[in-house]
Backbone bond lengths (Angstrom), bond angles and torsions (degrees), N, CA, C in turn:
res aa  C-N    CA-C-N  psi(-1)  N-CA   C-N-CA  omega(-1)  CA-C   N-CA-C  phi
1 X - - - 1.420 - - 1.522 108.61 -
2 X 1.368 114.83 133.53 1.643 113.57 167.38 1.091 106.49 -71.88
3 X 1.813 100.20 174.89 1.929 103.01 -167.97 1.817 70.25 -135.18
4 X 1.457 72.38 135.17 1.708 106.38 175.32 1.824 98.49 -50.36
5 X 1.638 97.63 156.97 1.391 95.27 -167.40 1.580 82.35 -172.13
6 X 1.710 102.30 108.88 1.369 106.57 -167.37 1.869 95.44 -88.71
7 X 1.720 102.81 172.44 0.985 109.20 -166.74 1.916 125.39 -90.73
8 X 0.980 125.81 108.95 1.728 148.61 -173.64 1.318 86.42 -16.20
9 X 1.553 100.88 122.42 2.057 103.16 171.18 1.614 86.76 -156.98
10 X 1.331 91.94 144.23 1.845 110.00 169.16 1.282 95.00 -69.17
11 X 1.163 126.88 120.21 1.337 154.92 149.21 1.708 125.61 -65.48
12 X 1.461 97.07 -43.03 1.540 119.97 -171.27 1.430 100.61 -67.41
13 X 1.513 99.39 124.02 1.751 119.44 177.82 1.546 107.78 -44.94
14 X 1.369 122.13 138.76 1.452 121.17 150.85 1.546 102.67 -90.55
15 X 1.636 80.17 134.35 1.715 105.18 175.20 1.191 111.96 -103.13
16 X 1.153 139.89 -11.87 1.591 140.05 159.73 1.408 123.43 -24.35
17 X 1.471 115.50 -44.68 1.505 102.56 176.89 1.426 116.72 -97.65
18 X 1.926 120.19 2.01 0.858 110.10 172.94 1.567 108.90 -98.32
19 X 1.929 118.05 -2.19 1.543 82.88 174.77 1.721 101.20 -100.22
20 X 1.091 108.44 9.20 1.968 108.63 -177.78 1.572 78.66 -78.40
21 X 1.246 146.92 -27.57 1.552 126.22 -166.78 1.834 100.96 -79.79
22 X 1.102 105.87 -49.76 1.789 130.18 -168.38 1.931 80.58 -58.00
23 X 0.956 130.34 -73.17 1.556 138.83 -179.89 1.475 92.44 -27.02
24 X 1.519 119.64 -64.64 1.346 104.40 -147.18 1.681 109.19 -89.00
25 X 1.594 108.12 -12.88 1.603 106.56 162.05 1.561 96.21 -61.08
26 X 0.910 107.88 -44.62 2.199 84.11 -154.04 1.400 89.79 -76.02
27 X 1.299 156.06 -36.84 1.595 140.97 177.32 1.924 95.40 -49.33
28 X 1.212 96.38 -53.30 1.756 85.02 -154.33 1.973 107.42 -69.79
29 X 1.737 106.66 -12.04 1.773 97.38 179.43 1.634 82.90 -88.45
30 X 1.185 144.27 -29.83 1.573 132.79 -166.75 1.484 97.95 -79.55
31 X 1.392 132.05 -10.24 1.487 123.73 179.38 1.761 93.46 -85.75
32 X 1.656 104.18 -54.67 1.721 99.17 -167.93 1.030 107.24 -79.24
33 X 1.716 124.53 10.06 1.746 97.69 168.67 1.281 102.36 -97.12
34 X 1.488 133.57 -18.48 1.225 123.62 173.26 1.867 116.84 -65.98
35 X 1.032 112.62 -47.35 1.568 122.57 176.17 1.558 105.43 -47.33
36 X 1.269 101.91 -51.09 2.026 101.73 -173.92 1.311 103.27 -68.77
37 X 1.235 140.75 -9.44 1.207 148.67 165.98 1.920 106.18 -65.25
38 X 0.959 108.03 -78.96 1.103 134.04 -167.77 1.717 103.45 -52.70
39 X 1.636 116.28 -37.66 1.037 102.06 178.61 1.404 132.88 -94.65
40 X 1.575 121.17 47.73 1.616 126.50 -171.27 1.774 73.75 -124.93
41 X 1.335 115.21 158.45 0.973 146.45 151.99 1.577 143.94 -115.36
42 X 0.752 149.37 137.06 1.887 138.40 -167.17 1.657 112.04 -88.64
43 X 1.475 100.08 81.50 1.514 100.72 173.37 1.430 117.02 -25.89
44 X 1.695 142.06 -43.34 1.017 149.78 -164.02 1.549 118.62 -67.25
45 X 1.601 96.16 -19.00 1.579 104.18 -178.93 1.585 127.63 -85.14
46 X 1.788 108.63 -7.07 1.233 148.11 -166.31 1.411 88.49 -45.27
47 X 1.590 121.62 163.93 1.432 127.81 152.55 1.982 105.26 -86.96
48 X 1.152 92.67 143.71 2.006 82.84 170.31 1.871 97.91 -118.33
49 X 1.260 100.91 121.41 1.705 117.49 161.97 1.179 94.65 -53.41
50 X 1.631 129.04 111.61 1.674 145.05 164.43 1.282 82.27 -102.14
51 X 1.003 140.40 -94.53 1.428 133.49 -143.58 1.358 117.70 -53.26
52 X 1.395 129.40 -16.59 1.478 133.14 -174.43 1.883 106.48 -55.77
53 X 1.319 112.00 123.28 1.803 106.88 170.54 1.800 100.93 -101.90
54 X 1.223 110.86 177.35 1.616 127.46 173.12 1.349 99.66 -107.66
55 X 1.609 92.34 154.41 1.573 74.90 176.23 1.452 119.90 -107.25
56 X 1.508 132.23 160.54 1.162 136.93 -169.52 1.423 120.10 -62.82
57 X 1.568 126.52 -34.11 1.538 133.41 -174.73 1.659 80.26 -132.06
58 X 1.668 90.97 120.03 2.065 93.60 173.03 1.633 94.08 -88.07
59 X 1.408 119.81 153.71 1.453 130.51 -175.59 1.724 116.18 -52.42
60 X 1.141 132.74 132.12 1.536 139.44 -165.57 1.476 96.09 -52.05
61 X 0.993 129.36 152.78 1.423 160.47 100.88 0.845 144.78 -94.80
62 X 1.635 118.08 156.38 1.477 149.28 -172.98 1.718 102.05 -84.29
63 X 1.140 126.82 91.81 1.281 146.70 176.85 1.719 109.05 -76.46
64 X 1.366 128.06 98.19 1.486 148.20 169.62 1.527 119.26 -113.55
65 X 1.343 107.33 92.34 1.394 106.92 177.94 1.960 97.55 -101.52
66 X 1.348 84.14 150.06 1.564 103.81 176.95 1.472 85.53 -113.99
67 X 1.810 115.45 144.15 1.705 135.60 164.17 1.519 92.65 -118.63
68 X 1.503 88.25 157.23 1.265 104.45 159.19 1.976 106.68 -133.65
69 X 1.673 90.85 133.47 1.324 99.96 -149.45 1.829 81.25 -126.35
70 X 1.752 110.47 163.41 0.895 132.92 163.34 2.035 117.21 -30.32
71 X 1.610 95.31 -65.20 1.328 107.06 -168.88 1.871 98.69 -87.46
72 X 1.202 125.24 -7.55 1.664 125.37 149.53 1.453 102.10 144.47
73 X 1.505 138.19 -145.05 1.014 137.48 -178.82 1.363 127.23 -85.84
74 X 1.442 119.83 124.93 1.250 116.31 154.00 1.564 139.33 -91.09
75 X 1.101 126.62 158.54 1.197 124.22 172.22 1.716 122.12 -109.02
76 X 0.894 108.23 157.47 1.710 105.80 -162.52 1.903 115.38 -146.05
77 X 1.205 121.06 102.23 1.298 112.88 -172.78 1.434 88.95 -94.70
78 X 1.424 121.87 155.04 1.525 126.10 -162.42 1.879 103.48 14.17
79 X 1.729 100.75 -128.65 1.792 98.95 -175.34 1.820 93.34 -87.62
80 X 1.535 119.53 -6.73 1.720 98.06 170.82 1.813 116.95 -70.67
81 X 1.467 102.11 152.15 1.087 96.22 -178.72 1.799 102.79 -111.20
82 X 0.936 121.51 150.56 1.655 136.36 -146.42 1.874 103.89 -150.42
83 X 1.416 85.58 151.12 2.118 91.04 -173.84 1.611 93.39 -88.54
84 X 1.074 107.59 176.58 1.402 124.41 162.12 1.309 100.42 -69.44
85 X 0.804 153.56 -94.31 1.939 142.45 -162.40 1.653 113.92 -23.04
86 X 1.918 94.02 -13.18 1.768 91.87 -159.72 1.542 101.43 -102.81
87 X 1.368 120.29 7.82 1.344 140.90 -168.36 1.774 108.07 -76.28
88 X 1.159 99.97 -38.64 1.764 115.82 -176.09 1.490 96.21 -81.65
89 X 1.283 139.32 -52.24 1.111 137.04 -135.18 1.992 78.76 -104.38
90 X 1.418 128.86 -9.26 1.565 114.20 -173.52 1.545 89.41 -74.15
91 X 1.465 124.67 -55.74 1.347 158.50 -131.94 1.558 97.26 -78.66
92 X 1.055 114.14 -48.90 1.592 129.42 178.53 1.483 112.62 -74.17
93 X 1.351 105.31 -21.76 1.675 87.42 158.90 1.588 157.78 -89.41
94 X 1.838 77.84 7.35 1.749 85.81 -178.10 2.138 78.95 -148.58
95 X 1.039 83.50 76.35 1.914 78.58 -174.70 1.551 107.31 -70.58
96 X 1.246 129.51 -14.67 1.769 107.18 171.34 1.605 98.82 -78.44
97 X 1.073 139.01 -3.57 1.497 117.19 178.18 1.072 108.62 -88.29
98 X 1.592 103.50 161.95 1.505 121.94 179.23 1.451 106.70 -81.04
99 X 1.700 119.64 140.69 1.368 130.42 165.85 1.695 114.64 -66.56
100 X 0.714 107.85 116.84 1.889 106.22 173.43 0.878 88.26 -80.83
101 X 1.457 130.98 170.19 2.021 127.46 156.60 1.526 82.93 -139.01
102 X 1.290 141.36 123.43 1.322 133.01 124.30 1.530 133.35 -68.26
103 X 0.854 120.67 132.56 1.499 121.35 -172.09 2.159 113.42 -123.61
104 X 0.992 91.58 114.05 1.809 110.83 159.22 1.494 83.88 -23.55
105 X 1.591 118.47 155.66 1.149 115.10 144.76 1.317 116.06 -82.83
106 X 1.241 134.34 -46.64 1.675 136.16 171.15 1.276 122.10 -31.22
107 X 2.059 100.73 -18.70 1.934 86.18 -173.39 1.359 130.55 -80.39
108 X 1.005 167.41 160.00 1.123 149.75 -136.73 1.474 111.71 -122.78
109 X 1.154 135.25 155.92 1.252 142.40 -170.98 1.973 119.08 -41.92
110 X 1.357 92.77 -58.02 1.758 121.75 156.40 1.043 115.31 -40.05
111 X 1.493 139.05 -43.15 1.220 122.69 173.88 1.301 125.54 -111.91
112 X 1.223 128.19 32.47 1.483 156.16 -169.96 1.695 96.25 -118.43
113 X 1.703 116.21 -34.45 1.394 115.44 179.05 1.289 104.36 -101.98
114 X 1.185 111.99 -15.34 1.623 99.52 156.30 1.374 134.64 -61.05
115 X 1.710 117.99 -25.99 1.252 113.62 -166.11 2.137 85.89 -117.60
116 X 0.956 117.01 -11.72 1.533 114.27 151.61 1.363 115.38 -53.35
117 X 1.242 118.77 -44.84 1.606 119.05 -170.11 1.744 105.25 -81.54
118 X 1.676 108.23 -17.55 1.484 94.57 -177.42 1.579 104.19 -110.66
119 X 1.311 120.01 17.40 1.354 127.64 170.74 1.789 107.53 -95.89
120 X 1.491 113.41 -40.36 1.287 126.90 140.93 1.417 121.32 -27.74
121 X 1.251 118.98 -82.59 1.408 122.77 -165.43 1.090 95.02 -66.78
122 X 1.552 148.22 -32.06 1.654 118.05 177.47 1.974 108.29 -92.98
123 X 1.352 103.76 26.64 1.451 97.76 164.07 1.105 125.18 90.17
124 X 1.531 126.40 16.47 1.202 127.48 -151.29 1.814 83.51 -130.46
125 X 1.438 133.02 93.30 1.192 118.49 168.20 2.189 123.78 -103.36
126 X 1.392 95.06 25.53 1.685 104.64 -172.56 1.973 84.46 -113.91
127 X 1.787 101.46 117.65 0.870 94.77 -166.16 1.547 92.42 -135.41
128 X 1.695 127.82 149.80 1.462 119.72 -177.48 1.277 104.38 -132.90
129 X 1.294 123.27 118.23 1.799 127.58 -171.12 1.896 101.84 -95.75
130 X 1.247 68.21 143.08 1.507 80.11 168.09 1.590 127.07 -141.34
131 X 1.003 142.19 -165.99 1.509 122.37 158.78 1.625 87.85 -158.73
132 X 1.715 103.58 175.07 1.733 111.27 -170.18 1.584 91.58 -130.25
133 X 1.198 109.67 142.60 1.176 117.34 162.76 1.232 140.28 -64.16
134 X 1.102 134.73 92.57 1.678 127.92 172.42 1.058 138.60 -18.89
135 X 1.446 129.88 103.47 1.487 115.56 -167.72 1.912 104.58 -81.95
136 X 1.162 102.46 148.42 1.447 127.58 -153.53 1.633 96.90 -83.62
137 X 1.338 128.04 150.95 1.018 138.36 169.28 1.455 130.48 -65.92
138 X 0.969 125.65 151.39 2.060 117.80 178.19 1.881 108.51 -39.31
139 X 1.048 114.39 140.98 1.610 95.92 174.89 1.494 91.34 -80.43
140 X 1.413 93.39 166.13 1.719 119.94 -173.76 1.640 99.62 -113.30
C-alpha cells in the first residue's frame, strides 16, 4: 500500500503586508514626534502691551441680579427689587448699555432664560453674566 503524501505548497507566511504596516508606524511616530516638537512655544518671547492704560469710568450698565430666596426667586434692578415683566421695561431704558445679569448660584438654568428672553424682547442682546459668591457658614 502507498502512504499518502500530501501535495508541496508554500506554507511560509508572507510578511509583505506586515512590514508595509511596521513601515508605516515608524513614518507616522517620526511625523508626531516632529509636530510635538514644534508645538511648545517660549512664553518669554511674547510681545508685552506697556503702553496699554484701563480705563478710569468702565462703560454704564444695566445691573440685574437674580436671588434665590426661601419663598423662590427674586429679581433686583440695582438694590430695587422688580417682577419679571419689569425686566424688559428696566433694559429699554438706557438701551446702548450693557446688561450685567448676576445670578444666585442656586438659580436654576430656567430662570436665567427666562429673564434672557425678556432682556431679548426689549432689544438688548450684549449680555455679561456673572454670579456672587456665597458667604459660608460659621465653621462647626
Amino acid at each position: 500500500m502507498k502512504g499518502f503524501k500530501p501535495p508541496e505548497t508554500n506554507d511560509a507566511p508572507d510578511l509583505t503586508p506586515m512590514i508595509d504596516v511596521v513601515f508605516l508606524l515608524i513614518v507616522f511616530f517620526m511625523v508626531v514626534a516632529q509636530r510635538m516638537s514644534e508645538q511648545y512655544i517660549e512664553l518669554s518671547a511674547m510681545a508685552v502691551a506697556g503702553n496699554s492704560t484701563v480705563k478710569e469710568q468702565p462703560p454704564p450698565r444695566t445691573i440685574i441680579s437674580i436671588d434665590e430666596t426661601p419663598e423662590g426667586q427674586k429679581y433686583y434692578w440695582g438694590e430695587a427689587e422688580i417682577d419679571l415683566s419689569q425686566v424688559g421695561t428696566v433694559v429699554k431704558k438706557n438701551p446702548e448699555w450693557k446688561v450685567f445679569l448676576r445670578v444666585h448660584p442656586k438659580v436654576t438654568h430656567a430662570v436665567v432664560q427666562d429673564v434672557m428672553k425678556e432682556v431679548g424682547n426689549a432689544g438688548q442682546a450684549d449680555i455679561i453674566f456673572g454670579t456672587w459668591q456665597v458667604a459660608a457658614g460659621p465653621p462647626s
